[in-house]
N, C-alpha and C positions, 0 to 999 in steps of 0.2 A: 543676581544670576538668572533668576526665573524671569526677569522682564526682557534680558537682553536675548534668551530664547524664545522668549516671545514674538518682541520685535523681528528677530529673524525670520520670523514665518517657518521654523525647523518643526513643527508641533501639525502644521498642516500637514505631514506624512501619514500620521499617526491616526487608526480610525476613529478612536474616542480618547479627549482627554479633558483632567477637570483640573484646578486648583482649590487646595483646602486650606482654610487658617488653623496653623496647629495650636495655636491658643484657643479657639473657639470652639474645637471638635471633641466629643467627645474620648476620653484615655482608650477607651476600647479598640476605637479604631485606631491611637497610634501602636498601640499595644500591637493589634492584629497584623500591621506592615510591620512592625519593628521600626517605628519613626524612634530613634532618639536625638536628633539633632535638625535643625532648619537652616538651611533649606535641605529637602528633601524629594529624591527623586522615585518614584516608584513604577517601574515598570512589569506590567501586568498581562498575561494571555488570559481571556475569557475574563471569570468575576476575583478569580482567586490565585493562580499561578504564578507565582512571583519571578518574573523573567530576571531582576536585575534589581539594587536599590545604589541609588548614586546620592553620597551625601555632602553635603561643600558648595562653596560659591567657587566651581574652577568651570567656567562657561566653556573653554575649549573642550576637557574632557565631556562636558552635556552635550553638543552637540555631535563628537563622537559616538558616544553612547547612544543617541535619538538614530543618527545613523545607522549602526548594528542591531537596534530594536528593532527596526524599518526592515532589515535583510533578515531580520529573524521572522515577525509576521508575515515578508512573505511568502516564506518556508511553511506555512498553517495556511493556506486559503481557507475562508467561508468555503469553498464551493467541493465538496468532497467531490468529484469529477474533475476536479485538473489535476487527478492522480493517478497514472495510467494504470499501477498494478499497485497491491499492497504492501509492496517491497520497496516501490520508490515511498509510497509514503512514511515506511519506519524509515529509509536513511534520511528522506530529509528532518524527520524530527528528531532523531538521536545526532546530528545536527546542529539544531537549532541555536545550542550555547556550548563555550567550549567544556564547561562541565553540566550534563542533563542527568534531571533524576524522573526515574519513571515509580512514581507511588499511588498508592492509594491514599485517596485525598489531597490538599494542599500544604504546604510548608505552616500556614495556621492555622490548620485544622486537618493533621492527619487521620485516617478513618482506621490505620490496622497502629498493634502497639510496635512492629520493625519498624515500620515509615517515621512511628514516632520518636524509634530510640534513633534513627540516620539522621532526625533532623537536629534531635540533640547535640549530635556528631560535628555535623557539619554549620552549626551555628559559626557566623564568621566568612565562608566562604562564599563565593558569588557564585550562584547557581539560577539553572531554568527548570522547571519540572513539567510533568505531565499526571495530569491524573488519569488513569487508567480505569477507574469505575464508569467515567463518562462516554467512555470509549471501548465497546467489548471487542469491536476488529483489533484495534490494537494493541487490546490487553492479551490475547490467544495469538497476535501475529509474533511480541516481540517474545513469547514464549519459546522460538526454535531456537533465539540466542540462548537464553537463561531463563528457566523452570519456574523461578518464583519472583516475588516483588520484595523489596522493590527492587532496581537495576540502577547503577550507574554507570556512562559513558563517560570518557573524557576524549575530547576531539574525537567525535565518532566512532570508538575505539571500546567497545564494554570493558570497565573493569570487575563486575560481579555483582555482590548484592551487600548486606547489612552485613555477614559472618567476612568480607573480603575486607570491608572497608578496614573492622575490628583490627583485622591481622594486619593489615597496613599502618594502625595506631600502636598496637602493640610492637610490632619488628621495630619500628622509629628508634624506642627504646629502647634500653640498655640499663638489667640492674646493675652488673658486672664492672662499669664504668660511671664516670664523671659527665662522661661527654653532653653538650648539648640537645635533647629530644630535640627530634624537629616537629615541624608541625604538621598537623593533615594538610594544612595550604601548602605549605611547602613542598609535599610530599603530589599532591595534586599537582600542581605546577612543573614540577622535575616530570610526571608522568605525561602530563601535555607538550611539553619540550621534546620530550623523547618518542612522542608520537609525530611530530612536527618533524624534525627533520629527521626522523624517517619515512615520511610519506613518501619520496619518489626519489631514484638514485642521484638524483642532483636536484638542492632544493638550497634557493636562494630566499634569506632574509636580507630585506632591503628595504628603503622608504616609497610608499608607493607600489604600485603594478609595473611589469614590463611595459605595457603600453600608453602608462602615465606613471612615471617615475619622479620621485619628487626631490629629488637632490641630484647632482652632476654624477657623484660616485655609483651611483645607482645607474643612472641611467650608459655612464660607459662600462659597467659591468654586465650589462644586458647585451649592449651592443655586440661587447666580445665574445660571450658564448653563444650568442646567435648567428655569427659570422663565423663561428669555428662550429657552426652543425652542429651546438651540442642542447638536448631538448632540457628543458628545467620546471621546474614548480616552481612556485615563489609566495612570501609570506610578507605582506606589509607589516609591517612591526608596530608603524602607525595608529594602526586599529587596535591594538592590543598592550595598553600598558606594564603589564604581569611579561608579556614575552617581551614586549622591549628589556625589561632592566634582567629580566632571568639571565635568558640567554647569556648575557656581558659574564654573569657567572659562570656557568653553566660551561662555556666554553673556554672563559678565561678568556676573553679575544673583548676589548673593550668599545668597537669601534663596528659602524655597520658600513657596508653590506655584508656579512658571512656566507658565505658558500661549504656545504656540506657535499661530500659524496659518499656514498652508503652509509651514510649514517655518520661520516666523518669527519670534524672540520677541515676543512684546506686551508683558510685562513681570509684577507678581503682583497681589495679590490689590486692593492700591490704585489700579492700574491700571485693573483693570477695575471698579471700586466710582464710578473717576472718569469712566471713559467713559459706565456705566451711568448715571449724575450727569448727564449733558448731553443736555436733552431735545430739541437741533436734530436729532438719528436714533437707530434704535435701537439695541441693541448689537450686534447682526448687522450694522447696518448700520456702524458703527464699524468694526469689525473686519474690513469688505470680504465680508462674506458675504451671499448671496442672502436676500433674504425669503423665500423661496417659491422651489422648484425651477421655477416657472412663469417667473421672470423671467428671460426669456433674450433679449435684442433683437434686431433683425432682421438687425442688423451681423455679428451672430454666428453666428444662422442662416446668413446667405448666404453669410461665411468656409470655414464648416463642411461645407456642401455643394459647394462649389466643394474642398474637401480631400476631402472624398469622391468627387467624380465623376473628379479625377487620379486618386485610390489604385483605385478602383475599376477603371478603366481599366487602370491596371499590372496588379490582380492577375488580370483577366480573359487581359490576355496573360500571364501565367505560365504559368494554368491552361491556355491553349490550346499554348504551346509544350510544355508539361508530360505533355499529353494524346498533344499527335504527337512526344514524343521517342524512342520507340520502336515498333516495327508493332504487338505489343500489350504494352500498359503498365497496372500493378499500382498501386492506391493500396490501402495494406495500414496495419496496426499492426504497426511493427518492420522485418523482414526477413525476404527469404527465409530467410539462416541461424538468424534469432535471430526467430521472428514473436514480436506480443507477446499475440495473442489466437487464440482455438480457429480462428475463423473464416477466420481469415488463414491460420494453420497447414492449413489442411483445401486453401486453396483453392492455396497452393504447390505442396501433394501433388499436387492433380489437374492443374495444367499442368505440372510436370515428370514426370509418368506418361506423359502424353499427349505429350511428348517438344515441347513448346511453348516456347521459346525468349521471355522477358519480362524487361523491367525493371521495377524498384518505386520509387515514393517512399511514405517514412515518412511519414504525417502527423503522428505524435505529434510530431514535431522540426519543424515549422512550424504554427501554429494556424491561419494566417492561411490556408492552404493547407487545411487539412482541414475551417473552418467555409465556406472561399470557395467546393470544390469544389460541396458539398452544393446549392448555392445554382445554381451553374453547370451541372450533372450533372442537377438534379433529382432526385437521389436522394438520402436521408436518410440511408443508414448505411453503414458502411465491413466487408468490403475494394469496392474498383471495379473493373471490367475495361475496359479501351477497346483496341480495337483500329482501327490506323489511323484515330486521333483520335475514334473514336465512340465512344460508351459501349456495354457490351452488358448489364452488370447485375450483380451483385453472387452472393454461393454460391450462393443458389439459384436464379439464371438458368443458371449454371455446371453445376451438378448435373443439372438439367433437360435440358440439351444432350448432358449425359455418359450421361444412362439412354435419351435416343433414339440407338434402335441403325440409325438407317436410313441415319447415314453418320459418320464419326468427328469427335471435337472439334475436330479441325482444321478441319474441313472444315463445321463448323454454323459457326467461327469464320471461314471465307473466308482461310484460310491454306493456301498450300501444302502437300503431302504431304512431301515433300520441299526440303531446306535446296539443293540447284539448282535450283529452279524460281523462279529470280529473272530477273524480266522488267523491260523499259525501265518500266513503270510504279511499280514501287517504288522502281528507280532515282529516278525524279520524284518522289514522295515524299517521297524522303529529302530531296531539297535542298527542297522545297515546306518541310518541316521544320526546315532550317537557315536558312531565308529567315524562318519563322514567330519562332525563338531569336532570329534579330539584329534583327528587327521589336520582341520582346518585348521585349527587353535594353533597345533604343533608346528606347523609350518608359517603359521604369523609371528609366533616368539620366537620360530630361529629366525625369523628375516626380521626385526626388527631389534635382536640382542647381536644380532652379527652386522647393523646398517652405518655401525662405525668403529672403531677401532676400541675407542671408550666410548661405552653407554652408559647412560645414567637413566632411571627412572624416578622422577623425583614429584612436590609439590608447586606447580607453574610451571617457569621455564628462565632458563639462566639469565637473561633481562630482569625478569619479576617472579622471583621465588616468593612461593604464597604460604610459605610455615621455614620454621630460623629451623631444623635441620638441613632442608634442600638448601638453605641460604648458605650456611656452612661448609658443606661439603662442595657447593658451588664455586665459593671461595679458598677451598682448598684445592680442589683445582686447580683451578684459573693460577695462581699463587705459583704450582709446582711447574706451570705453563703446560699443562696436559690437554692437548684436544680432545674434547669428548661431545656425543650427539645425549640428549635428551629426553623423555617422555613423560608429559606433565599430566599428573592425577589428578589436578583439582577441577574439572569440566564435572565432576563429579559427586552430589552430595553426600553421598553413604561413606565414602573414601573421606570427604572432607571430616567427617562427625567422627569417625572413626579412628584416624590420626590425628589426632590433636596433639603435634609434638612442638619441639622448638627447635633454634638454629642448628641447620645442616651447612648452608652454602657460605658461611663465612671463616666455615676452614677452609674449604676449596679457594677459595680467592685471595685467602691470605696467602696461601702456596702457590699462587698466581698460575692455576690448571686450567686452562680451556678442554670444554669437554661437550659434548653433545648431549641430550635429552628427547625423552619421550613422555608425551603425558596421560599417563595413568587413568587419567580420569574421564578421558575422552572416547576409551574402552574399555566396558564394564569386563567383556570377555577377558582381555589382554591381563586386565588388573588380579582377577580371580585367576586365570591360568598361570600365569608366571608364577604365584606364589608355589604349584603344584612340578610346576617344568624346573623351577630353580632350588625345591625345597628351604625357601625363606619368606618366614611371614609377613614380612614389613615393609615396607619402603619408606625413604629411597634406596634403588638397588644398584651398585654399580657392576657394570661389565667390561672387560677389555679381553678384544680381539674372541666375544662371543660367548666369554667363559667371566663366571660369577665369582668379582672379588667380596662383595658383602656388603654393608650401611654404613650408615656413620659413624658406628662406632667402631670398626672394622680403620676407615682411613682417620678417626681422632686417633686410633693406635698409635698409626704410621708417624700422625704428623706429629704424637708425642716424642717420639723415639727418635727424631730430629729429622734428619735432610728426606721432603716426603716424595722426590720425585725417585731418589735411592733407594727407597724404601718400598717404591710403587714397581720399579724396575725389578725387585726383589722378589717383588708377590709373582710377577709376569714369571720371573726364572721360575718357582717354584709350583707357577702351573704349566707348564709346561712340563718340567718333571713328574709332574703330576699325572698329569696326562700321555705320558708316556713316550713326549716327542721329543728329544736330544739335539735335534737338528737344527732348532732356533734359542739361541741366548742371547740376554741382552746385557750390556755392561754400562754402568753407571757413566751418564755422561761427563766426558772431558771437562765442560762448561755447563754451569747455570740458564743459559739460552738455547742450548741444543735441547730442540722439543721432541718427545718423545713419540708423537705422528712419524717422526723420520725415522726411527728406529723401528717402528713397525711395519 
């Protein structure tokens, strides 16, 4: 196999490569690659990164693999200038392989003892890594995804760190049962699939690219949704052994091309030749897609608007709690210890020269916050200063006030000279300020426990529950066919440490409940109030129609006591009675498939 690569000339791609006799070499080194077998393939970033190991004499799959090594280096240019911001340079390396680990050190020779217990983990799988010691931009940049190291992506997708992957090994299993564990690959693979054809609302696996298709069926499946205007991704399967054969699983559908729509299968290439076939619509219209971005109805409109004028509403109070959380408050990039931009940097210098006492929020760590301010502020560009909730302006309002000498920064800012010159007026302040917080807070937990009919606050999110009670109640749910929205806590590690529970979401889905979420963890505030606004210390929390039915062990009640959507229709009566309103009842449905969204 190694000489028919050779001959190829496939190795010319490649900017350095050697051959070794693994008879001749010494254990160490095979030890150190993990050679156990010849021929062997070892693909390498820098001295140590183990991008890939290919083992076997199957010369098709090498020169595949030399290919995607080839589109992965050069994803890493030598030249840190062909990177226009440092943004495009984390997506292209998280990237790089469909599963990336970002550690400290190498896969042999971890430098922390997490990196070491992930590699334990994930021994068996085909991974790319990075090491992050060598690199401090990119150790501090991939920090606004996730806080610590190490991190793993699967299709450029993070899934967490060393405590996720854990929960990922543990949920597989099942003391309670016989059944099969699956494995971390397995469990990786299913997570890569499910990021895959999700990527775009119509994403085509096929042999080849649309504009080099490498079988007939492919290529007249392209033809057809390009000729019926309809836009598509697309995944060569080709490239990807694991997705070739998954998939076939995965979907049940044995045969390629597959076409997905939001996340759907449709089915292949007969499928849509039959739909195309039926001239009662067209095939956009088959397929649930819009004719025209113009057809959006009024229903929708007015849903839409009415979610914006709550969200809007929340975020205005953030921004205003946000603004008077301190006498003067810093909206910056980064930190005062860590800024992430000159400007920010410049303007730290000059309030702690001036001996000016601030707090800062990151905006890069909330988006919603840094595109909301702009909007709110009237001003276009970051860092902001506001003192005692006003705004005063940005460096060079700052600079301007610092070169008039006719009275110091303090004092252009209306701050005392002095840290005792505290008067009953800031006194008021202050709590005007903590009146403004619990004002905010209040008005984010009703808009976000009334954002749908059933709320759930749970760990993740109903795709990937990250602790077996959200998994539970997820499934019981899902199970009872209950639409419900969401809010996942685990973006959070004090929350994570803190809950250490097990399966929620696999009552929910055994009751077959659709239900919506929020995550907890993505709002430190959100997570602490609600515990006070709903008097319950725990999560996950469920709510319907805004009002607090309880945990999990509140709906394993229900689903103990048999039929749970009966049962959920029960609680709904009995809040309402509760509540002292008469005028809405609900009665157990007719049918098993009447969902309970319609009753509401």
């Amino acid at each position: 196999m190694i000489n028919e690569v050779e001959k190829s000339g496939r190795f010319v791609k490649i900017k350095k490569w050697t051959k070794i006799d693994a008879e001749n070499c010494e254990s160490s080194l095979l030890e150190k690659y993990k050679v156990s077998a010849v021929p062997t393939l070892v693909f390498l970033f820098g001295k140590d990164s183990i991008w890939r190991t290919l083992e076997g004499a199957d010369s098709a799959l090498a020169f595949q693999t030399i290919s995607e090594f080839d589109q992965a280096e050069a994803a890493v240019p030598e030249d840190e200038e062909k990177y226009d911001t440092l943004e495009t340079k984390l997506q292209q390396l998280i990237r790089i392989a469909p599963v990336m680990v970002f550690m400290k050190g190498s896969p042999s020779e971890p430098r922390c003892k997490f990196s070491r217990a992930l590699m334990e983990i994930l021994q068996g799988i085909e991974f790319a890594s990075f090491d992050i010691l060598r690199d401090d931009e990119v150790r501090q940049g991939l920090k606004v995804y996730w806080p610590t190291y190490p991190q793993i992506y699967i299709q450029g997708k993070l899934l967490g760190g060393l405590d996720n992957i854990k929960e990922l090994v543990s949920s597989a299993s099942s003391s309670e049962t016989k059944e099969k564990i699956k494995s971390l690959k397995d469990i990786i693979l299913e997570l890569r699939l499910k990021n895959l054809i999700q990527k775009a609302p119509v994403m085509l696996f096929m042999k080849g690219e649309p504009t080099a298709p490498r079988c007939g069926f492919s290529r007249t499946i392209c033809e057809i949704l390009s000729n019926a205007d309809i836009q598509f991704d697309s995944f060569d399967i080709l490239e990807d052994n694991d997705i070739r054969q998954g998939l076939k699983t995965y979907s049940q559908w044995p045969t390629y091309p597959q076409v997905y729509v939001n996340g759907e299968l449709v089915g292949g290439l007969d499928i849509i030749q039959e739909l195309l076939a039926d001239s009662s619509q067209s095939l956009k219209g088959h397929l649930g897609l819009p004719e025209s971005s113009l057809e959006i109805n009024k229903q929708n409109i007015t849903a839409t608007t009415d979610a914006m004028e709550i969200d809007n509403a929340a975020l205005n109070a953030r921004l205003k709690s946000l603004t008077h959380r301190a006498d003067v408050m810093l909206f910056m990039k980064g930190n005062p210890d860590t800024p992430r931009c000159g400007f920010s940097r410049t303007i730290c210098e000059i309030l702690s020269n001036a001996d000016i006492q601030f707090d800062s929020f990151d905006i890069l760590e909330d988006n919603d916050i840094r595109q909301g301010l702009k909007t709110y502020s009237q001003w276009p560009t970051y860092p902001q200063v506001y003192v005692n909730g006003e705004l005063v302006g940005g460096l060079d309002i700052i600079q301007e006030l610092l070169a008039d000498s006719s009275q110091s920064l303090k004092g252009h800012l209306g701050l005392p000279e002095s840290s005792l010159e505290i008067n009953k007026q800031n006194i008021t302040a202050t709590t005007d300020a903590m009146e403004i917080d619990n004002a905010a807070l209040n008005a984010r937990l009703k808009s976000l426990t009334h954002r749908a009919d059933v709320m759930l606050f749970m760990k993740g999110n109903p795709d990937t529950p990250r602790c077996g009670f959200s998994r539970t109640i997820c499934e019981i749910l899902s199970n009872a066919d209950i639409q419900f929205d969401s809010f996942d806590i685990l973006e959070d590690n004090d929350i994570r440490q803190g809950l250490k529970s097990f399966s929620i979401c696999e009552i929910l889905s055994n009751a077959d409940i659709q239900f919506d979420s929020f995550d907890i963890l993505e709002d430190n505030d959100i997570r602490q109030g609600l515990k006070s606004f709903s008097q319950w210390p725990t999560y996950p929390q469920l709510y319907v129609k805004g009002s607090l039915v309880g945990g999990l062990d509140i709906v394993q009640e229900m689903a103990r006591d048999g039929n749970l959507k009966d049962n959920f229709l029960t609680v709904l009566n009995s809040l309402f009675i509760l509540l002292g309103d008469d005028t809405c009842h609900f009665a157990p449905p007719p049918e098993s498939t009447l969902k309970v969204s319609s009753l509401l």
